[in-house]
N, C-alpha and C positions, 0 to 999 in steps of 0.2 A: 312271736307268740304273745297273746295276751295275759297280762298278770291275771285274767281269772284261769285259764288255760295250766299256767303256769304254776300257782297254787295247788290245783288239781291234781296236775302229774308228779307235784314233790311231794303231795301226802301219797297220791296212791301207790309211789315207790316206797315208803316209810309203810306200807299198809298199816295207814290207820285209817279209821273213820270219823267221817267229819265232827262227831259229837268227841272223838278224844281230840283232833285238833281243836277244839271248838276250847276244852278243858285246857288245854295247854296255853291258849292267847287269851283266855278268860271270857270269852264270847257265848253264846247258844249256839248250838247246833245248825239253825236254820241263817243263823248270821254267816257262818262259813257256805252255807250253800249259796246263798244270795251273792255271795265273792265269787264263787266257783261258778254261778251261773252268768256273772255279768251285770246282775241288777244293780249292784251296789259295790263300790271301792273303797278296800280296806282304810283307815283312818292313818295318819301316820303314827302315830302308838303302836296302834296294830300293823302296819308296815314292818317297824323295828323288831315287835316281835315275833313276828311271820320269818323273818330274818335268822334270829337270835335260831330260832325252833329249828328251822330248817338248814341252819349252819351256812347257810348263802350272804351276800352283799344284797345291801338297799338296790346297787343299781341293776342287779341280776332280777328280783322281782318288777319292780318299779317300770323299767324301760323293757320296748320291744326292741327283739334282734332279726 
């Protein structure tokens, strides 16, 4: 699974919407979509706290399984 795939399906288990994850890793809104779509990969800051948020490992987002 791809980390934008991956991002995707742990917020929309958490149902939130991208504008509150967006709130929570200090991002806009349209920056977590750009993640979710592919366009663009999270920073490692934002790695770490995509992590922290989501209660998972760097290597569970980061790497495919």
């Amino acid at each position: 699974m791809a980390i934008s795939d991956r991002i995707r399906k742990l917020r929309q288990e958490r149902h939130w919407s991208q504008a509150e994850l967006g709130e929570q890793l200090g991002v806009h809104q349209k920056q977590v979509s750009a993640y979710e779509r592919g366009v663009n990969l999270p920073s490692t800051e934002v790695l770490i706290k995509l992590a922290e948020v989501f209660n998972v490992t760097l290597d569970y987002l980061a790497f495919e399984a």
